[in-house]
Biopython code that builds the backbone (N, CA, C, O; Angstrom):
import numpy as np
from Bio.PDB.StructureBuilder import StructureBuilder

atoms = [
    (1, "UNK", "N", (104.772, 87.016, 23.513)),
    (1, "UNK", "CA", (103.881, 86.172, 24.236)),
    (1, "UNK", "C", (102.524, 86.814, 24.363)),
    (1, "UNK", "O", (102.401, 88.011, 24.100)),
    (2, "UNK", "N", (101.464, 86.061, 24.764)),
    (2, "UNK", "CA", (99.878, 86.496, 25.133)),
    (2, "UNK", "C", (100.308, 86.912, 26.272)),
    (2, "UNK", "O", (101.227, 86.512, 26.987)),
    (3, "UNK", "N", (99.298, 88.048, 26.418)),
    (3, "UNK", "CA", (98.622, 88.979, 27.895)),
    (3, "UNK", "C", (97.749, 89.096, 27.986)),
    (3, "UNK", "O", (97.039, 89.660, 27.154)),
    (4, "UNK", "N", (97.261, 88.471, 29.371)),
    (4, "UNK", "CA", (95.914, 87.983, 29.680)),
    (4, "UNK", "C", (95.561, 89.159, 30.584)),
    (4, "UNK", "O", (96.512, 89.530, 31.272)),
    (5, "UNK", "N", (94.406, 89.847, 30.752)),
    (5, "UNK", "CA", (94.215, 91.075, 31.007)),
    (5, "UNK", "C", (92.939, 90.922, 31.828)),
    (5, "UNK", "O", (92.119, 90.348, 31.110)),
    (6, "UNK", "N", (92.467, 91.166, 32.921)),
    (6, "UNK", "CA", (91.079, 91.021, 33.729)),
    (6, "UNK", "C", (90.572, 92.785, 33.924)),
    (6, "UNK", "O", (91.100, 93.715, 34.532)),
    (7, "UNK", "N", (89.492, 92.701, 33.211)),
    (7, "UNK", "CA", (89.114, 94.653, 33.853)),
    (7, "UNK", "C", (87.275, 94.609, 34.380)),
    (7, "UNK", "O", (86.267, 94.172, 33.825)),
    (8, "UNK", "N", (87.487, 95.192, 35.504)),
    (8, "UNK", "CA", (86.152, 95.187, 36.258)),
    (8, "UNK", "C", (85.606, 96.526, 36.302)),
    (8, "UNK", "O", (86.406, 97.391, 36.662)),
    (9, "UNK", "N", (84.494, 96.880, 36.036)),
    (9, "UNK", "CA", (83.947, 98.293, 36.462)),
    (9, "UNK", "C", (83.423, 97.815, 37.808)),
    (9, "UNK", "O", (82.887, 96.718, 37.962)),
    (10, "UNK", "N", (83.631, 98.801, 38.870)),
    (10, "UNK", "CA", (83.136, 99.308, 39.701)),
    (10, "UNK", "C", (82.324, 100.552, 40.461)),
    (10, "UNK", "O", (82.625, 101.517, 39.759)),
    (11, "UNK", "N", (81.621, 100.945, 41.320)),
    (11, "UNK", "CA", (81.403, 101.975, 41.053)),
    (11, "UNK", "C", (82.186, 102.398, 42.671)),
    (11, "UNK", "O", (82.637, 101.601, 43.494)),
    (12, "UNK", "N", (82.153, 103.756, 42.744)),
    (12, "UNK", "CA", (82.856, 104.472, 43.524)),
    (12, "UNK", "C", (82.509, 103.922, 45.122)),
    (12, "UNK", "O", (83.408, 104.083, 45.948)),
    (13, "UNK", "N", (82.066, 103.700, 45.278)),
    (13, "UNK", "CA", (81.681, 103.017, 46.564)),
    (13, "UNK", "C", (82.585, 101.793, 47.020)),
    (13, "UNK", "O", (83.216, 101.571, 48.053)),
    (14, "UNK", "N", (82.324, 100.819, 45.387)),
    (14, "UNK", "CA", (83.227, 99.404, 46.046)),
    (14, "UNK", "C", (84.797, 99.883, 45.601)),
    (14, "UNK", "O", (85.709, 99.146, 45.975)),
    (15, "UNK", "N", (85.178, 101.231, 44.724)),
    (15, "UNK", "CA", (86.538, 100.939, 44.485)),
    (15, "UNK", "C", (87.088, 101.344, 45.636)),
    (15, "UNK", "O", (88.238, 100.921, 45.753)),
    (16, "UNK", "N", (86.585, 102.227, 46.844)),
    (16, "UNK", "CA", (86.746, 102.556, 47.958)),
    (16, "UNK", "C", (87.187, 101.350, 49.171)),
    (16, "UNK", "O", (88.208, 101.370, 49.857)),
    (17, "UNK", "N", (86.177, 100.401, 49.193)),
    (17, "UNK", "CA", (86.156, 99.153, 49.767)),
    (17, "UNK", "C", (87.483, 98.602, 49.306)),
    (17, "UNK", "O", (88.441, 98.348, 50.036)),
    (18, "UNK", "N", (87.430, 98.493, 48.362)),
    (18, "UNK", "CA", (88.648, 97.255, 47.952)),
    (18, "UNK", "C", (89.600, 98.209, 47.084)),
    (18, "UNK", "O", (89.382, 98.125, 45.875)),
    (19, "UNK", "N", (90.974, 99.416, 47.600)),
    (19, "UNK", "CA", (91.630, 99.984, 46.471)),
    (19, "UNK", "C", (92.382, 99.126, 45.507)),
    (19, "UNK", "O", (92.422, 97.958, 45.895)),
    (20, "UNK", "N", (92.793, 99.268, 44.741)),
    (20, "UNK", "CA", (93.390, 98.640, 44.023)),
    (20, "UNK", "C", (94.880, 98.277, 44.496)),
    (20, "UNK", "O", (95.632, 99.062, 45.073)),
    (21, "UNK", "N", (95.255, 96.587, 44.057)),
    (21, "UNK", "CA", (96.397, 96.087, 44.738)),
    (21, "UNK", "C", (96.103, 95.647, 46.566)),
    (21, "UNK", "O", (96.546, 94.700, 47.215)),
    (22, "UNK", "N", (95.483, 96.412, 46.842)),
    (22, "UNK", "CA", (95.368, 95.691, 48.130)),
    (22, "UNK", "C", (94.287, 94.332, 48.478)),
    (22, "UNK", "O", (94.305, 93.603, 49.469)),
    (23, "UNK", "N", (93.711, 94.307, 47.734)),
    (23, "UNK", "CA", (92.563, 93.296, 47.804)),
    (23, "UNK", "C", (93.134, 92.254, 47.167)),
    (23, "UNK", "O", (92.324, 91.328, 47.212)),
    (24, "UNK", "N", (94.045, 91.952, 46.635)),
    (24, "UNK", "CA", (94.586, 91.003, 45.489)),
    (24, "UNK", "C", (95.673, 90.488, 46.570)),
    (24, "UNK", "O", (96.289, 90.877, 47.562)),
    (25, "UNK", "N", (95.509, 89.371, 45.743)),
    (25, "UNK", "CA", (96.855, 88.120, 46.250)),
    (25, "UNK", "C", (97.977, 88.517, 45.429)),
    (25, "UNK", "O", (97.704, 89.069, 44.363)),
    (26, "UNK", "N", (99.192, 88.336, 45.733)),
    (26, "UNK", "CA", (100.152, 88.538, 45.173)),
    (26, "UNK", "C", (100.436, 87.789, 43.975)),
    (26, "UNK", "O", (99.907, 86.681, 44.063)),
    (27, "UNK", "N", (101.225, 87.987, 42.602)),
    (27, "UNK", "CA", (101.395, 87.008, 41.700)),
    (27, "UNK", "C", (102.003, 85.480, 41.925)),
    (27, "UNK", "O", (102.895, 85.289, 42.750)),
    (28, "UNK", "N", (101.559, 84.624, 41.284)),
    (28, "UNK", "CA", (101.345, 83.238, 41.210)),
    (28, "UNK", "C", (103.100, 83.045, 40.481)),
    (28, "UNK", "O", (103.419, 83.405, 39.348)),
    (29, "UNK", "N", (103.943, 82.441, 41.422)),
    (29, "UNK", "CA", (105.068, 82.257, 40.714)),
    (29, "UNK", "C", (105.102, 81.026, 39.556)),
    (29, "UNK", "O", (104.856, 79.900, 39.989)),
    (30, "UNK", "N", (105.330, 81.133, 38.416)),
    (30, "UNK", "CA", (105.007, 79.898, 37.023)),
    (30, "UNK", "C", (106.096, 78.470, 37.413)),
    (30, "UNK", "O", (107.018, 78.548, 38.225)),
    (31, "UNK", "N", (105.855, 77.629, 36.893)),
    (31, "UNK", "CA", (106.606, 76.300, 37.333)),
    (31, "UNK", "C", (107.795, 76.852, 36.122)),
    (31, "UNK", "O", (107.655, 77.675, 35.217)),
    (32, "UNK", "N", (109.031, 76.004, 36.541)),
    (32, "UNK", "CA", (109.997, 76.635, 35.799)),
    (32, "UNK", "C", (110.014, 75.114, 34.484)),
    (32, "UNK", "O", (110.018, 73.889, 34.600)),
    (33, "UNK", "N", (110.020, 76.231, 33.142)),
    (33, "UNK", "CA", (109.315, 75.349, 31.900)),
    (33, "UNK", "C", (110.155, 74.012, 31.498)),
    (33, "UNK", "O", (111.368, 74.135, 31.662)),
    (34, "UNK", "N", (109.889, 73.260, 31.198)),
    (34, "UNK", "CA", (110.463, 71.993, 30.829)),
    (34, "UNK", "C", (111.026, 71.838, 29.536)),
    (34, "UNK", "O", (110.432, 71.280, 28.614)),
    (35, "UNK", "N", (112.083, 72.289, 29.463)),
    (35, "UNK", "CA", (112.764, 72.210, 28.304)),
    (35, "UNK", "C", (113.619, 71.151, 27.853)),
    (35, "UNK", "O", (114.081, 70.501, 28.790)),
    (36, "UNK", "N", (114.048, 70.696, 26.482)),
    (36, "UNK", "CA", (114.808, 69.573, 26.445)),
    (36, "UNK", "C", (115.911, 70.551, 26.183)),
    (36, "UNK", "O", (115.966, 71.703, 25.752)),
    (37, "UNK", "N", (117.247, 69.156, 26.841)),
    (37, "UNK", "CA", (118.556, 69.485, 26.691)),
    (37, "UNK", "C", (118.928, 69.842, 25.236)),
    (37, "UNK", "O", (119.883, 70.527, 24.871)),
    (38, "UNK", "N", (117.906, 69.193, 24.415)),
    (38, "UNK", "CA", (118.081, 69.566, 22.663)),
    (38, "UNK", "C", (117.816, 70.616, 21.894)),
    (38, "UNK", "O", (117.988, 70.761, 20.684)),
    (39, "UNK", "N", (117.195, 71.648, 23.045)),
    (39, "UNK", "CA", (116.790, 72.785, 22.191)),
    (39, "UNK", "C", (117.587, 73.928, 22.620)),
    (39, "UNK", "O", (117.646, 74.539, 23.687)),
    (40, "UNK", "N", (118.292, 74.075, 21.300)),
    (40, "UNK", "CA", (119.779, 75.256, 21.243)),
    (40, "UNK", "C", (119.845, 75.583, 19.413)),
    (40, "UNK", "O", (119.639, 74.910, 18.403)),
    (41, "UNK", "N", (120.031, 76.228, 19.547)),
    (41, "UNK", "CA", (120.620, 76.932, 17.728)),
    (41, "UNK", "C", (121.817, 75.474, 17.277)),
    (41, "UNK", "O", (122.873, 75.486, 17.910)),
    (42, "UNK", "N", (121.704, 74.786, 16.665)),
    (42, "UNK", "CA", (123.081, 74.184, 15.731)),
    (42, "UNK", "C", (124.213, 75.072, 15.537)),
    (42, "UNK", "O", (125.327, 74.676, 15.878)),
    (43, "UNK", "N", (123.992, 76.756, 14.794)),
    (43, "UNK", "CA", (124.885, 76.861, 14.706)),
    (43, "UNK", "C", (126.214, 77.772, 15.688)),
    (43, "UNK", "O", (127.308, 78.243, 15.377)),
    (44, "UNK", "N", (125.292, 77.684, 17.195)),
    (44, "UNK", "CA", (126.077, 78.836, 18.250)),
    (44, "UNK", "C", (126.986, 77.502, 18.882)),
    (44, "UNK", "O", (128.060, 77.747, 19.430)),
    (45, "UNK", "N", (126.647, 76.534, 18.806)),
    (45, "UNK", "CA", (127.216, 75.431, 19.612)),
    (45, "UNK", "C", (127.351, 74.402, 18.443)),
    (45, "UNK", "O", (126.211, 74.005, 18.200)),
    (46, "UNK", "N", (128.174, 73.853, 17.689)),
    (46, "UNK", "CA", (128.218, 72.561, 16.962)),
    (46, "UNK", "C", (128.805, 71.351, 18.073)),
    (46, "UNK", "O", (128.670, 70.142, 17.885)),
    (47, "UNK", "N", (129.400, 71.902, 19.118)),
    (47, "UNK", "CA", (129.279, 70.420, 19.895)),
    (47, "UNK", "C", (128.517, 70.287, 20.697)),
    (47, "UNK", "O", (129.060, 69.661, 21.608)),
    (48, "UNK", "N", (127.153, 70.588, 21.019)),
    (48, "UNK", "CA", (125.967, 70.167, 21.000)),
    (48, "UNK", "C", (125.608, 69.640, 20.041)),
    (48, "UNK", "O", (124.871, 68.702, 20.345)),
    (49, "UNK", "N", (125.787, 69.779, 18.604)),
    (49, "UNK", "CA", (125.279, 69.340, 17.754)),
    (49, "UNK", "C", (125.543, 67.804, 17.660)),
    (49, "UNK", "O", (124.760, 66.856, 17.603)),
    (50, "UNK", "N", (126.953, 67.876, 17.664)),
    (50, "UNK", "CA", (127.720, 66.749, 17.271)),
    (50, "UNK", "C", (127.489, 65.901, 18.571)),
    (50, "UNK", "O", (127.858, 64.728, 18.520)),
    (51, "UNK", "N", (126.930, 66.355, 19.711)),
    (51, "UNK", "CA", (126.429, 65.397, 21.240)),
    (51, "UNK", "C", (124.945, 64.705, 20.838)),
    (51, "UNK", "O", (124.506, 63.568, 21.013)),
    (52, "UNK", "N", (124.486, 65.676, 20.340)),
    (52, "UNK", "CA", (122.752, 65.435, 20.775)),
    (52, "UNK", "C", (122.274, 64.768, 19.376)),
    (52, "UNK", "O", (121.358, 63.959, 19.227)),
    (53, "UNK", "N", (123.025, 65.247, 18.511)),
    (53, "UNK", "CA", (122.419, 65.056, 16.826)),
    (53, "UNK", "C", (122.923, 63.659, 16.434)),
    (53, "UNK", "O", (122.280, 62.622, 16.270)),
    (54, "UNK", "N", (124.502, 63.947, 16.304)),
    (54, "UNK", "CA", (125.133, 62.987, 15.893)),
    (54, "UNK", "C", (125.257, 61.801, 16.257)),
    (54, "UNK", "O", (124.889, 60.766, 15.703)),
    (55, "UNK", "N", (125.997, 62.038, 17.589)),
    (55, "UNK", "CA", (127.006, 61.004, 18.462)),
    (55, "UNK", "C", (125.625, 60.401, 19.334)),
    (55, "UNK", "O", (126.102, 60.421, 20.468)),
    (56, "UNK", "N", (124.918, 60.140, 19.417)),
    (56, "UNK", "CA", (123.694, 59.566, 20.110)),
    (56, "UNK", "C", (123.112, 58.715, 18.791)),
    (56, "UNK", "O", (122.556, 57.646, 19.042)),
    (57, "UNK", "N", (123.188, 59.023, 17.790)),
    (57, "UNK", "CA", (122.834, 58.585, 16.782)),
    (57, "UNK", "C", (123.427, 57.365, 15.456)),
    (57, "UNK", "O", (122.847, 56.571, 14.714)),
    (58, "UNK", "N", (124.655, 57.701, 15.648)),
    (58, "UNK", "CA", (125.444, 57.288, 15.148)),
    (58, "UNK", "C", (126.935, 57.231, 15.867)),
    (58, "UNK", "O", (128.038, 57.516, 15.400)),
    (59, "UNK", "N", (126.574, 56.782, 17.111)),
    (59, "UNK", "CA", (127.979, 56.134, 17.796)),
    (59, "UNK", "C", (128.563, 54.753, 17.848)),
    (59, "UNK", "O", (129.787, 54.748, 17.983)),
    (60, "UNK", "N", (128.017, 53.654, 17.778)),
    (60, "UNK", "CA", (128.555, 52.962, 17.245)),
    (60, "UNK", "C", (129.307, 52.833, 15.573)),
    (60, "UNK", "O", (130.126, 52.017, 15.151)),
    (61, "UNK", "N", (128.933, 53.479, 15.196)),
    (61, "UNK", "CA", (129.206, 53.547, 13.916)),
    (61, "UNK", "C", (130.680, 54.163, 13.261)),
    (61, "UNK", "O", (131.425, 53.884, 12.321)),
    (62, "UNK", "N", (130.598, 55.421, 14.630)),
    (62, "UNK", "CA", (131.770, 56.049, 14.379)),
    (62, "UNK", "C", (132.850, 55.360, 14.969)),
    (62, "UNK", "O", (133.996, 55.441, 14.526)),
    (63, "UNK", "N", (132.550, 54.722, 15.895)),
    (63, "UNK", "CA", (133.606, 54.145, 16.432)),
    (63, "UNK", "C", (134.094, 52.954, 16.085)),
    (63, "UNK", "O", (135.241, 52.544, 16.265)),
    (64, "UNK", "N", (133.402, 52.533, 15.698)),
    (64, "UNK", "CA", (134.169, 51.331, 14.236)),
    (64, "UNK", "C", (134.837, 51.643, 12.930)),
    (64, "UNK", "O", (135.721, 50.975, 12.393)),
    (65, "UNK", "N", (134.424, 52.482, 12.602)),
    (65, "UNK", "CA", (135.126, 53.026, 11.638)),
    (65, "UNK", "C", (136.277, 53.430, 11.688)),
    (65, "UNK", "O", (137.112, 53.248, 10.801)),
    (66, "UNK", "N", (136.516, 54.223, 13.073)),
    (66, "UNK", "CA", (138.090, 54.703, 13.716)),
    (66, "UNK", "C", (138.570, 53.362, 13.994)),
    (66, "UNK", "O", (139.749, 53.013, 13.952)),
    (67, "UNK", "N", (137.865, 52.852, 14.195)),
    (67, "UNK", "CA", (139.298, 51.803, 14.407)),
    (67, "UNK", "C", (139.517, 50.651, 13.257)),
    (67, "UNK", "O", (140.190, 49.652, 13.513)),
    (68, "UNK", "N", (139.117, 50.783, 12.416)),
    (68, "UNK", "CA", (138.879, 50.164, 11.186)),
    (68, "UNK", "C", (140.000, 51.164, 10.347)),
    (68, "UNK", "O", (140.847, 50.728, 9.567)),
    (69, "UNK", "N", (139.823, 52.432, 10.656)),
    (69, "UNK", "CA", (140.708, 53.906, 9.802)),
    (69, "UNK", "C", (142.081, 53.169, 10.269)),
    (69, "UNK", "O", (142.959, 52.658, 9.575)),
    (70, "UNK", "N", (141.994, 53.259, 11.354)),
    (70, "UNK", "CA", (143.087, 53.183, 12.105)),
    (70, "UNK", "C", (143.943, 51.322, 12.056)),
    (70, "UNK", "O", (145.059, 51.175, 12.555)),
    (71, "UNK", "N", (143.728, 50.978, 11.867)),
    (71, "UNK", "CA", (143.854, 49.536, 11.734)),
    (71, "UNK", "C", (144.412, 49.356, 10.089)),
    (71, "UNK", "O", (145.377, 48.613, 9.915)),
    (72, "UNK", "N", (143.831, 50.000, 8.977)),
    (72, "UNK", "CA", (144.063, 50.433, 7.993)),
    (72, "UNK", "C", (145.497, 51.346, 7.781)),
    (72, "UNK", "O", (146.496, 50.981, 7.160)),
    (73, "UNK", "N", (145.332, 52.366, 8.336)),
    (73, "UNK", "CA", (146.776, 52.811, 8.517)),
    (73, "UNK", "C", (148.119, 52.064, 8.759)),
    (73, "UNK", "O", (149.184, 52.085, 8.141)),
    (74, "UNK", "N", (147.606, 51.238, 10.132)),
    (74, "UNK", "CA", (148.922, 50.873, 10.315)),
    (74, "UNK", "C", (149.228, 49.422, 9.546)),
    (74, "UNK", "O", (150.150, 48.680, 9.888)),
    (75, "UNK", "N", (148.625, 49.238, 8.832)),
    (75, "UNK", "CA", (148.674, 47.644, 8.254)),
    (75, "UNK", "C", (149.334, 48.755, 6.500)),
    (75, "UNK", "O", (150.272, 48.295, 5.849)),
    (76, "UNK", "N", (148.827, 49.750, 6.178)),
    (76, "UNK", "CA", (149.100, 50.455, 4.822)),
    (76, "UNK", "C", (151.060, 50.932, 5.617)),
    (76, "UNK", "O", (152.019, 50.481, 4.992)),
    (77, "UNK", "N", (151.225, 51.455, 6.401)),
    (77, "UNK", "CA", (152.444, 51.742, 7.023)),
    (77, "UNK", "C", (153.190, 50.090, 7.397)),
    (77, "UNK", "O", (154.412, 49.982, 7.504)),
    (78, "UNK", "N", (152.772, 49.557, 7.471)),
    (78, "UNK", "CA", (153.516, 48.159, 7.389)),
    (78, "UNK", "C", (154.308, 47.896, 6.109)),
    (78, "UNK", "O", (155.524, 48.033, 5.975)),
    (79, "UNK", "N", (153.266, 47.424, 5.021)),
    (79, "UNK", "CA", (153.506, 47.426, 3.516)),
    (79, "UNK", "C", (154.439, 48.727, 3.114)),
    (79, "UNK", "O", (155.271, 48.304, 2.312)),
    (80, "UNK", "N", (154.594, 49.810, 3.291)),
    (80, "UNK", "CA", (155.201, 50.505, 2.840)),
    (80, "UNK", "C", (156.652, 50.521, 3.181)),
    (80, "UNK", "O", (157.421, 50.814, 2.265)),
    (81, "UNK", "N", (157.239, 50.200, 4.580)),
    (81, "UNK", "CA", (158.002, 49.927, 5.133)),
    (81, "UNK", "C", (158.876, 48.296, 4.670)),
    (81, "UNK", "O", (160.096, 48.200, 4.798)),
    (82, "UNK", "N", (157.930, 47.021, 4.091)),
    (82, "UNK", "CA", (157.986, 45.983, 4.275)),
    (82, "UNK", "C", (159.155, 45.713, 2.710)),
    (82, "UNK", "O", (159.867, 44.721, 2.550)),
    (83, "UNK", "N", (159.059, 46.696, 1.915)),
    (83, "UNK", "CA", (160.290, 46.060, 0.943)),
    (83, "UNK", "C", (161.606, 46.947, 1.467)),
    (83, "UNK", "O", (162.645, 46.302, 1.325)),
    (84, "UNK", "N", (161.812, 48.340, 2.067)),
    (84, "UNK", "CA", (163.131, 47.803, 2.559)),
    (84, "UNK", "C", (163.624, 47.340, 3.469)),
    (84, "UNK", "O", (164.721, 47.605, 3.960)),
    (85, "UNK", "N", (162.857, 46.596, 3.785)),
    (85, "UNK", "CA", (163.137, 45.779, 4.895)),
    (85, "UNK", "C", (164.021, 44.423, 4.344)),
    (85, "UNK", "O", (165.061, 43.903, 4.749)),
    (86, "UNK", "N", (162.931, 44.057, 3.029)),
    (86, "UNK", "CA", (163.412, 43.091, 2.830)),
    (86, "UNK", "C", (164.778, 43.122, 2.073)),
    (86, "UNK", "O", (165.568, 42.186, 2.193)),
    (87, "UNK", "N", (165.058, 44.261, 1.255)),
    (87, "UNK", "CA", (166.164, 44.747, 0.499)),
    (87, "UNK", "C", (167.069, 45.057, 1.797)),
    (87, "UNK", "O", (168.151, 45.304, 1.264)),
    (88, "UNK", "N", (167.231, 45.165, 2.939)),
    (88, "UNK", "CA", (168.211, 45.102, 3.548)),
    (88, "UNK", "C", (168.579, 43.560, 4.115)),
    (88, "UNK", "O", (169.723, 43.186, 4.376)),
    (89, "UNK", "N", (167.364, 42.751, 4.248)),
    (89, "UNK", "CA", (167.397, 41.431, 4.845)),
    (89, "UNK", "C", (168.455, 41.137, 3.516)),
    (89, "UNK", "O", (169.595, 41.384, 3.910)),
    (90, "UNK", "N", (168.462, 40.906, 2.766)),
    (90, "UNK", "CA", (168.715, 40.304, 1.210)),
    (90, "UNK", "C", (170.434, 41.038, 1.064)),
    (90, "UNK", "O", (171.450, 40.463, 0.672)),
    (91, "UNK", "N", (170.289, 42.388, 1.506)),
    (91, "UNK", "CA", (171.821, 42.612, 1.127)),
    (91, "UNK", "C", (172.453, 42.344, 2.250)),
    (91, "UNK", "O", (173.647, 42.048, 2.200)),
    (92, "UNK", "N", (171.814, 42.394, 3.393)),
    (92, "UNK", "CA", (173.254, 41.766, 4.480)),
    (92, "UNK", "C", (173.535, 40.111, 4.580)),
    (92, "UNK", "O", (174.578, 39.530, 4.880)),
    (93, "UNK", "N", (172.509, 39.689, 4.299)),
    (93, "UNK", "CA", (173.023, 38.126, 3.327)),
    (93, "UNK", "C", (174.178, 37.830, 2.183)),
    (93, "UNK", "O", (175.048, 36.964, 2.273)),
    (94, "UNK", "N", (173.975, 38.797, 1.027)),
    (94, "UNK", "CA", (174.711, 38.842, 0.251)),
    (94, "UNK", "C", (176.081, 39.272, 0.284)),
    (94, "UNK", "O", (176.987, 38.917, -0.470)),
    (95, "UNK", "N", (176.127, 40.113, 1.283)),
    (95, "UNK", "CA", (177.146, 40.954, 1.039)),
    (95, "UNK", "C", (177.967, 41.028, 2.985)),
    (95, "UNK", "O", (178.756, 41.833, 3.480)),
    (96, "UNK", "N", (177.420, 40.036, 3.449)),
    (96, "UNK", "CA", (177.964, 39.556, 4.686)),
    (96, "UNK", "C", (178.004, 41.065, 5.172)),
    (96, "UNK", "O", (178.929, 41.832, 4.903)),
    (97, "UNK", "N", (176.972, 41.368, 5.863)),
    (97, "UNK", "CA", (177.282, 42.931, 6.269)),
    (97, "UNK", "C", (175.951, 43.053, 7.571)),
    (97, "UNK", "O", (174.867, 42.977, 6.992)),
    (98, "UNK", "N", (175.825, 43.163, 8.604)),
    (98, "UNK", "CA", (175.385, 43.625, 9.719)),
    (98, "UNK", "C", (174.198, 44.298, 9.343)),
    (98, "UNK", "O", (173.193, 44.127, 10.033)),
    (99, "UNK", "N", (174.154, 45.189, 8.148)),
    (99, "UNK", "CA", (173.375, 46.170, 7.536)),
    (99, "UNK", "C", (173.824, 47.449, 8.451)),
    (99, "UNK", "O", (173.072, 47.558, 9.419)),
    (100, "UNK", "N", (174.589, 48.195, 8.417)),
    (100, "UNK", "CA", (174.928, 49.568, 9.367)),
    (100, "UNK", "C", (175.158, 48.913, 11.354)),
    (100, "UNK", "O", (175.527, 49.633, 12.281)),
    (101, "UNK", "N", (174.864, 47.704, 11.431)),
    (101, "UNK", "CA", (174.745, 47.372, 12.773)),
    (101, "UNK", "C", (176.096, 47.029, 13.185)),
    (101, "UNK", "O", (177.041, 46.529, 12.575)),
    (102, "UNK", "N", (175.901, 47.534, 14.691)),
    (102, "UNK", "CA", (177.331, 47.222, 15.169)),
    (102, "UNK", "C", (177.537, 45.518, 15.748)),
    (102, "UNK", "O", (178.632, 45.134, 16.159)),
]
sb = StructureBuilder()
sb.init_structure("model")
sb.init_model(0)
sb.init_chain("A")
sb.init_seg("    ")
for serial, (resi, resn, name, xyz) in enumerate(atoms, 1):
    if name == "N":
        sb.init_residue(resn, " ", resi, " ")
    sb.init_atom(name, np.array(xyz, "f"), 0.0, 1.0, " ", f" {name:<3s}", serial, name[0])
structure = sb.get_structure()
C-alpha cells in the first residue's frame, strides 16, 4: 500500500512548544472497506464459486434439467423393466400359473 508521510522543520524553540506526539490528535480510525461477498480466490472455496458464479446465474436452468435427468431415468427404468413384465403377464396366461404368487 501508499504511505503518506507529513515532515515539518522546526526550529528549536517551537519543537519545545509543541514535543512531538503531544500536540497531535490521535489517529483517525478508517471506515471498515466495502467489499463484495464475491471477492474470494475460485480456487480456496469452489462452493463459493458454484454460489456466486454459477448458481445465481444459471439456476433455473439447472434445475430443469434435474428434473428432466430425472424424469428421464425413471421413464428409461420403466421400459427396461416393461418386457418382463409382459413375458410374465403372457406366461401366467398360458400356462395357468399365479407367476411364483401365492
Amino acid at each position: 500500500g501508499k504511505v503518506e508521510a507529513e515532515f515539518t522543520l522546526l526550529t528549536a524553540e517551537e519543537a519545545e512548544k509543541t514535543p512531538v506526539g503531544k500536540a497531535r490528535e490521535g489517529p483517525q480510525p478508517l471506515d471498515e472497506p466495502n467489499r463484495p461477498k464475491t471477492s474470494f480466490l475460485w480456487f480456496t472455496s469452489p462452493w463459493k464459486t458454484f454460489r456466486y458464479v454459477i448458481w445465481l446465474n444459471f439456476k433455473w436452468t439447472i434445475i430443469i434439467s434435474l428434473i428432466i435427468f430425472i424424469f428421464i431415468v425413471f421413464l428409461l427404468l420403466g421400459l427396461w423393466s416393461l418386457p418382463g413384465e409382459f413375458i410374465r403377464q403372457i406366461s401366467s396366461k398360458v400356462f395357468n400359473t399365479n407367476g411364483g404368487k401365492k
